[in-house]
N, C-alpha and C positions, 0 to 999 in steps of 0.2 A: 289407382283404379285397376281392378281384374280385368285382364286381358280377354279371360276364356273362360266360360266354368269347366271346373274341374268333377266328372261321372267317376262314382264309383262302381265301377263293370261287375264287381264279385267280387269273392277270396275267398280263404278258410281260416279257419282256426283248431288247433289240436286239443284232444282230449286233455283235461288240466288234470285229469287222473293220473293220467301215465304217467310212471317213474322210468326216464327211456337208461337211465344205467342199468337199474333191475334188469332190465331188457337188452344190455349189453350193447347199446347204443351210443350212439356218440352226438356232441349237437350239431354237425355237418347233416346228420339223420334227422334229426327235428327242424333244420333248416330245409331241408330239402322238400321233406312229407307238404312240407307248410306251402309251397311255391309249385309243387304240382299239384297240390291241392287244388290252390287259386286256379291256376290254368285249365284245370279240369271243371272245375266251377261254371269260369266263365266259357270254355272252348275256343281259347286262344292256344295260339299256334308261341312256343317258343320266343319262337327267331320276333315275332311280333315288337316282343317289352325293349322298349332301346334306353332305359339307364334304370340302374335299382338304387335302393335307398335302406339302409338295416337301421334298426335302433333298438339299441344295446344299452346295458349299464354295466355290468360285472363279469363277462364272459369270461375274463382274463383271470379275473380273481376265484370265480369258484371253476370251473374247467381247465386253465392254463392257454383256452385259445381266444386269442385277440385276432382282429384284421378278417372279420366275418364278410364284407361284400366280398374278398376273394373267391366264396362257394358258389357265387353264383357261376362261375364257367365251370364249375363242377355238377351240376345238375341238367344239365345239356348241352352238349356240344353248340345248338346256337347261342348260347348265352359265353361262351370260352371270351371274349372280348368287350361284354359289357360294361360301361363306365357305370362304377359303383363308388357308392361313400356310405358311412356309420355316422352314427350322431347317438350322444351320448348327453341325458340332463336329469339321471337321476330316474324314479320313477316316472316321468313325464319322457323319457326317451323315444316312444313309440309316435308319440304325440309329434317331436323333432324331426324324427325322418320323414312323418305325412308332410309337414309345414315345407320342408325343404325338397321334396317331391314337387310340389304343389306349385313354386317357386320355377323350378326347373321346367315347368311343362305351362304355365303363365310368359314364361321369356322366350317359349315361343323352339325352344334347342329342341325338344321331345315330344311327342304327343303320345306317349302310352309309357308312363312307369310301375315298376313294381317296388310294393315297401314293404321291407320285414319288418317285425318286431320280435324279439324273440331272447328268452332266459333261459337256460338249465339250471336250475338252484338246489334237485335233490341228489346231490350228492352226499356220499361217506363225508369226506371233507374238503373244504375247501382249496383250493391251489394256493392261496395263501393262506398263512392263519390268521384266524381272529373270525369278527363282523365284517364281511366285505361289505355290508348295504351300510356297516357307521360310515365309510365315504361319503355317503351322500349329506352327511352334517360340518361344518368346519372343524376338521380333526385338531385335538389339542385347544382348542378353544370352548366346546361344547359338550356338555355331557360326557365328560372326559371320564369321568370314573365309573362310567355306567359300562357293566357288560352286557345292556339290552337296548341300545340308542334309543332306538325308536317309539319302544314303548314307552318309554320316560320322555321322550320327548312330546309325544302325544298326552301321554301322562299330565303333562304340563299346560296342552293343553287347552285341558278339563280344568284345570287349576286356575285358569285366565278368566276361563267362563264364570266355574262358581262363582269367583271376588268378582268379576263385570256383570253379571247377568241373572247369575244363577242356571244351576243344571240339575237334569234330578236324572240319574243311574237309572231308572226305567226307563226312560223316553229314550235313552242309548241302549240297551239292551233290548228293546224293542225294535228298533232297527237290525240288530244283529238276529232276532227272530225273522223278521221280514227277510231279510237278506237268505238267511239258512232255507227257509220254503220257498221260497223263489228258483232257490237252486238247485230245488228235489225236482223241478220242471224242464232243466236243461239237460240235455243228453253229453254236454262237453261238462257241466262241471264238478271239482274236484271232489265236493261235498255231499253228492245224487245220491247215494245211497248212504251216507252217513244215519244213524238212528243217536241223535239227541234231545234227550229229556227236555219239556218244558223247564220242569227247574230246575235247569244247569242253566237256563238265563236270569242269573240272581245273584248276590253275593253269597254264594256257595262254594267251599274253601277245597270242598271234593268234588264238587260236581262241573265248577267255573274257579280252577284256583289261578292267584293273584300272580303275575308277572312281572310285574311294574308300578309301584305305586299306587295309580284307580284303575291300570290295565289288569284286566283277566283274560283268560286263554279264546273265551268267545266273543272280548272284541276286538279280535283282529284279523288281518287280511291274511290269508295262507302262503306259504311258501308254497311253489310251484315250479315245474318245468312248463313249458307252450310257447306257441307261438301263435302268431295271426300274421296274413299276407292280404293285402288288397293291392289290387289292381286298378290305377287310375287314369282317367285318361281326358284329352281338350275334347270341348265342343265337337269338333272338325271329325277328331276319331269317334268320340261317340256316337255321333250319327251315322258314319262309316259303319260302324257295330250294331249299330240297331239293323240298318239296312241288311246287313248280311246275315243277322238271325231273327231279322221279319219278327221283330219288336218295336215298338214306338220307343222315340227317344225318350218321353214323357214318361215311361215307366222304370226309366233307369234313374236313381238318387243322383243326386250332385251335395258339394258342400256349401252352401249358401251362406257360412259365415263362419267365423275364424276369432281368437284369441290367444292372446300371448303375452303373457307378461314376465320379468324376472324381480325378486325381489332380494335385498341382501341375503347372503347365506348364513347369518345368523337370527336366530328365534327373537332373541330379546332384542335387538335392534328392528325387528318388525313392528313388533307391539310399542317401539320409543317412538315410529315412524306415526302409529295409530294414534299416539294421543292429540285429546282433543276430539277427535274423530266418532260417530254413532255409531259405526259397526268394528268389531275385535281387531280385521286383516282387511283393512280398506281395498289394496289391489288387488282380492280375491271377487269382492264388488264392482271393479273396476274393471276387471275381464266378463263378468254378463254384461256388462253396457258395452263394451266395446264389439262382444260377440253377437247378440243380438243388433245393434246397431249396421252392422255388416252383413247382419241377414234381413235387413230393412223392415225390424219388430222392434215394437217396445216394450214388450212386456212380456217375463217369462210367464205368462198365463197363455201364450202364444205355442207355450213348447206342448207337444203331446206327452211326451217321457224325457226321461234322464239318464244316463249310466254313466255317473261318477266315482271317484275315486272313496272309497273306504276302507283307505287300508287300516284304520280304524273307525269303529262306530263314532267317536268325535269327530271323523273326521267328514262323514254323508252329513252328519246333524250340522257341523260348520259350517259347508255347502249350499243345506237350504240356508240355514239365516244369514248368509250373504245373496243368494239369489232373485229375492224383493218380494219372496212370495210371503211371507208377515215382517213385522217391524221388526228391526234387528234386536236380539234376544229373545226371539217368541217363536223359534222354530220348532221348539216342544209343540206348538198348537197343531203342526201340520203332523205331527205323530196321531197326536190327539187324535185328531180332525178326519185322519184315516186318507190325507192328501195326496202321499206316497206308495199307499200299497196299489197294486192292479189294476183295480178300480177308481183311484183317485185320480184327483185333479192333475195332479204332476205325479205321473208313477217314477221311480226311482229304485233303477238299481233289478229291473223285472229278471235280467239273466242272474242273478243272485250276487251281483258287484264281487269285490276280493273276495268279502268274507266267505261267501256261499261256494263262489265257482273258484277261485284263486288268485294268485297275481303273481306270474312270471314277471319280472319288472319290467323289462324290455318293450314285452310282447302288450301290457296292458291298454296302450293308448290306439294302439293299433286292434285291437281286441272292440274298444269302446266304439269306436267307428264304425267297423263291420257290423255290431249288435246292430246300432243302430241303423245302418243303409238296410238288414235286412227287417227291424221292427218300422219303417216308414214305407216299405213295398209289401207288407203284408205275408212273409216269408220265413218271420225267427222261429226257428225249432226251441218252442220252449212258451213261457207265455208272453202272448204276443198281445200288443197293449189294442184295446179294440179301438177300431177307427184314427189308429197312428197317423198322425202327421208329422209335421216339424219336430226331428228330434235331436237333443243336444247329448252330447259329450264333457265330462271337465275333468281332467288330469292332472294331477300335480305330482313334484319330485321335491323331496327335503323335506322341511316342515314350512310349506306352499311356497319354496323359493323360487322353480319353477312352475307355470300355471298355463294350459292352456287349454282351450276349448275347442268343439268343431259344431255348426249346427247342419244337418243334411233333412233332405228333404227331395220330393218329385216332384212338384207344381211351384 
């Protein structure tokens, strides 16, 4: 049973544009921007945040520096002794550090944490060679001869769907349209002034050429640097905070409900797990029941919006059809249907998800979060979903090994 709710005060998040090497920057520099961002945000004092929480995936491998909560006493002398930790699960890493923030100020040790999320990934090259994101698959076991993981992995699937369900390459490339003008509306993303053709979303070999199998260049999520920093804090402080900037508590988000699951870290052991089963990745079904359920809903017809994970266009369309909003395999209806753009019934993805705005891997769960506390206070730079309420989060790392959600809301 939750002890406290846990307020999301503020934060920021960096432009996903920025290339901070181009820039002769370092990611001490992008960690930093990120954490006086927040503070500046919300107008908390330093010395306030008494433990921080980073999540990371490959800091080590594409930069050479590992051991990130150490900057936090580099960005202020009050922070020089703050108790920090990293948490590390793949693309759902940002997700790990809230969870474990969340945890820490629930048991009562802390009442105001700060949680980074945060990637550098354009670099020349990597500090190691090769794929440092194939880590996130069972090395030597999976996709071992592929030089592009992910995409083949995803690749795959699409392949699931077809033989289970059937899929038809429009209704994903339509998402990846949605995704792309959504992010022509955000001032942070990667993609804002990008100018692509209508039909470069097509099986066009020059305009959308093939990467992988059924992957092409515009379904997938971008490589990016950023970061996102929120500030979170107990009951007790939150009202402390309201009182001292002569706000109602009532207008600060909280996180109403939680998800988490891990599943084997290999692909076809998921799909052994599924048989028998109505929907493709059962556990991915299993984390809306559990996250809703924790935000005392039973039905995602309850949520205002969405910002999940698509680090490929199979990967948003997986999403809905495990989410209960049509029967499993008929998540092409909610394309159809116009369910998820803007104006729909579950918008999805309004700040333009990976594809549109980018995905630092680290920084993305943390990213999701913030969209969302500031699309349910009526505040997102970019389009804001009209009359937001309850809005959820879902994050995954691997090919949905790790899974977890957040749902936040005011009332």
């Amino acid at each position: 049973m939750r002890k406290s709710r846990i307020y999301i005060l503020g934060g920021h998040r960096s432009d996903f544009a920025r290339n901070w090497v181009r820039e002769q920057k370092t990611i001490f520099d992008l960690f930093s921007d990120s954490v006086k961002g927040a503070l500046n945000d919300t107008k908390l004092d330093p010395a306030d945040i008494q433990v921080g929480h980073v999540g990371n995936f490959v800091s080590a491998s594409y930069t050479g520096q590992a051991h990130l909560g150490g900057f936090f006493g580099h960005v202020d002398p009050a922070l020089a002794y703050l108790p920090a930790s990293s948490h590390e699960a793949a693309c759902a890493s940002g997700s790990m550090a809230v969870l474990a923030a969340m945890a820490d100020l629930e048991s009562g040790r802390y009442d105001l944490a700060c949680v980074v999320g945060i990637e550098m990934m354009k670099v020349a090259e990597p500090a190691i060679k090769g794929d440092p994101l194939a880590a996130a698959a069972w090395v030597g076991k999976e996709w071992v001869d592929s030089k592009a993981v992910w995409p083949c992995a995803f690749s795959d699937l699409i392949d699931e769907y077809s033989s289970t369900f059937g899929v038809s390459k429009t209704h994903l490339e339509a998402i990846s349209a949605k995704n792309y003008a959504n992010a022509k509306h955000n001032p942070n993303a990667q993609s804002r002034h990008w100018d692509i053709s209508p039909e470069a979303f097509s099986d066009n070999d020059e305009l959308n050429p093939i990467i992988a199998g059924n992957i092409r260049r515009l379904d997938c999520g971008q490589i990016t640097d950023g970061a996102a920093t929120v500030l979170l804090a107990t009951s007790e402080r939150a009202q402390a905070y309201a009182k001292e900037h002569g706000i109602s508590l009532d207008s600060i988000p909280y996180i109403k409900g939680w998800g988490h699951i891990n599943a084997p870290m290999q692909f076809s052991q998921k799909r052994r797990l599924a048989q028998g089963e109505k929907t493709l990745l059962p556990h991915v079904k299993m984390l809306f029941e559990q996250t809703l359920k924790r935000a005392g809903l039973t039905s995602i017809e309850q949520i205002s919006g969405m910002e999940v994970h698509d680090c490929f266009n199979i990967t948003e369309y997986m999403i809905v059809d495990h989410s209960g909003l049509y029967t499993p395999g008929e998540a092409w209806k909610a394309i159809e249907n116009g369910d998820t753009q803007i104006d729909g019934k579950l918008p999805i993805n309004a700040s333009g998800g990976l594809i549109g705005q980018g995905h630092p891997v680290g920084a993305t769960g943390v990213r999701m979060l913030l969209d969302c506390a500031k699309q349910t206070t009526h505040r997102y730079e970019g389009r804001q979903i009209a009359n937001a309420g309850d809005m959820m989060t879902f994050n995954l790392g691997g090919s949905t090994t790790t899974c977890a959600s957040f749902i936040v809301g005011t009332t």
